[in-house]
N, C-alpha and C positions, 0 to 999 in steps of 0.2 A: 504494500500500500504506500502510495507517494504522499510525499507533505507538503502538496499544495496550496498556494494563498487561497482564501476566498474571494471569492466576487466581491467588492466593495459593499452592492448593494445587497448580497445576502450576508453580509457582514452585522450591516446595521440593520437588520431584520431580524438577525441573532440576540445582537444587545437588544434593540426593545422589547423582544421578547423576554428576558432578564429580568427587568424592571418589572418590581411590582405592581406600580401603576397601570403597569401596558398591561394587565394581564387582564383585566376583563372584573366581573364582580364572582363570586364563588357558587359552585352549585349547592342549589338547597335540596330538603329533603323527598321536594317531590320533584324536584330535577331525575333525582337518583330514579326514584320512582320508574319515571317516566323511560327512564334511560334502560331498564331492565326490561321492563314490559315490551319497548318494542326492538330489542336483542335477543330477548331469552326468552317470553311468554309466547308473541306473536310467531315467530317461527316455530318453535314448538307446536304450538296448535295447528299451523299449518302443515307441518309433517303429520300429523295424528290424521287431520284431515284427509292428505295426500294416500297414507296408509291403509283408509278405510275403503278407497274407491277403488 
């Protein structure tokens, strides 16, 4: 693997990334929620469904 420079501008898309501020507000609890239902519950039932026909 070589060690190459970055791009300038994925550089500073790196650092603000970094930055707490840049970071966005945090997920709450029905983020999470929400976030599982449609990774884990939704497919799910769609294979059971897929399985049954």
């Amino acid at each position: 693997m070589s060690a190459e420079p970055l791009d300038p501008a994925l550089e500073r898309v790196c650092v603000q990334m970094s930055q707490t501020e840049m970071q966005g507000e945090a997920l709450t609890s029905r983020d999470y929620w929400l976030l599982a239902l449609v990774t884990i519950a939704v497919p799910a039932l769609l294979v059971l469904i897929g399985a049954l026909l």
